[in-house]
C-alpha positions, 0 to 999 in steps of 0.5 A: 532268639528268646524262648516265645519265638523258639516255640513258633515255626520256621518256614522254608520257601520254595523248600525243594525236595530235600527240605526238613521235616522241622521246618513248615516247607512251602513250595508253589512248583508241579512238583511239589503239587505231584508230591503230595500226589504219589499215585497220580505221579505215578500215572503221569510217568506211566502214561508219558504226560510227564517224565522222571527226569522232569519230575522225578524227584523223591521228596522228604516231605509232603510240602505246603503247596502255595503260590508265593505270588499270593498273601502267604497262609499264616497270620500276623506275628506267628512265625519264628523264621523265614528261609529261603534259598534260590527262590526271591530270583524266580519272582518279578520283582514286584512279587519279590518285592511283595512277599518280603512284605508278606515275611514281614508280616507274619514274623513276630516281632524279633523273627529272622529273615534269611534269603539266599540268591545268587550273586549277580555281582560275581557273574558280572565279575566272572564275565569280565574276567573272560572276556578281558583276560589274555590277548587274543580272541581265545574260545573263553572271550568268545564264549564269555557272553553265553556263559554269563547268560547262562548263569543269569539263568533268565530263558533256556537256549531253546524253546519248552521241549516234551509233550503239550501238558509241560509246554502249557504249563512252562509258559503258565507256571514259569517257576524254572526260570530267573526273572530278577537278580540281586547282588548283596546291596540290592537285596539288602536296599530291599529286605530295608525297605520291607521294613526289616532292621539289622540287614546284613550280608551272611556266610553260610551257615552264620545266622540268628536262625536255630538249626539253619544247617537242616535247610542251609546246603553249601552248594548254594552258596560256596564258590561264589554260588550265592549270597545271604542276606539276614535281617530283623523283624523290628 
């Protein structure tokens, strides 16, 4: 990365609460609303209109609060990177599709683009092996179908639980749950298409992207947990 793209900033969507302070980080979740908001969090908890448990993580940083839905809040050409780690699966696809456009956007040219999600490919492989493996009905072929779906990640076995103010805003604001899943050419077809160039599969922590291990977390993506996809702002 030559020396102009080294002085603009790196970006982290959909950062979480663990995210670096030499990163811009930008998240859209309540919680990361409550974060900024400390005494009101505080309140919430006491009150019981939320519990720590739903929102009770501590946060590094105080986060860029932004719905990634919506045009991204930086000008053309001013970014450096772009991170993103389990977050493009909780858009639809047409917002995805969307907000890689945005990341083309205000990435100066020669900028990265980095996005990690989970591998629908290994689940499928996942699912396949359970369910065909052995000879009999065993408990794993049984329970192969629920197991993929849990990965999948798409609805919760039950209904929104808790009080009136999480189940409106679960049906509102449904950042937990996945919407659409990417295996690497899929995602890679769509980093393409956005108009990135050089677009390749990644392992973890082998980028184009200075200090990547201050965002990059081996949970993520080890273990089949997830794929990363790079490419290039031409």
């Amino acid at each position: 990365m030559d020396s102009d793209l080294k002085k603009l900033p790196r970006v982290n969507l959909g950062c979480g609460p663990n995210a670096s302070e030499n990163w811009v980080n930008v998240d859209g979740s309540w919680n990361a609303w409550l974060a900024n908001r400390p005494t009101l969090r505080k309140s919430l908890t006491a009150l019981g209109a939320i519990s720590r448990e739903q929102y009770g993580n501590a946060w590094k940083v105080r986060p860029l609060v932004h719905d990634l839905t919506k045009t991204l809040p930086f000008e053309d050409n001013t970014v450096s990177a772009i991170y993103g780690a389990h977050v493009l699966e909780h858009l639809y696809l047409t917002d995805a599709r969307r907000l890689l456009s945005e990341c083309r956007r205000v990435l100066q040219p020669g900028g990265t683009i980095r996005m990690v999600v989970p591998d629908l490919r290994a689940f499928v492989e996942h699912y396949l092996q359970k369910k065909n493996g052995g000879n009999g009905r065993s408990s794993e072929q049984l329970q192969a179908a629920d197991k993929l779906n849990e990965r999948l990640g798409f609805r919760s076995p039950a209904p929104p639980s808790g009080n009136f103010v999480f189940k409106l805003y679960s049906l509102w604001k449904d950042f937990h749950h996945h919407k659409w899943m990417y295996d690497s050419d899929s995602l890679t077809r769509y980093l393409q298409e956005a108009g990135f160039t050089a677009v390749s599969a990644k392992g973890y922590l082998q980028s184009e992207i200075p200090g990547i291990a201050e965002v990059e977390e081996a949970d993520r993506i080890l273990g089949q947990a997830g794929i990363c996809i790079e490419g290039r702002k031409p």
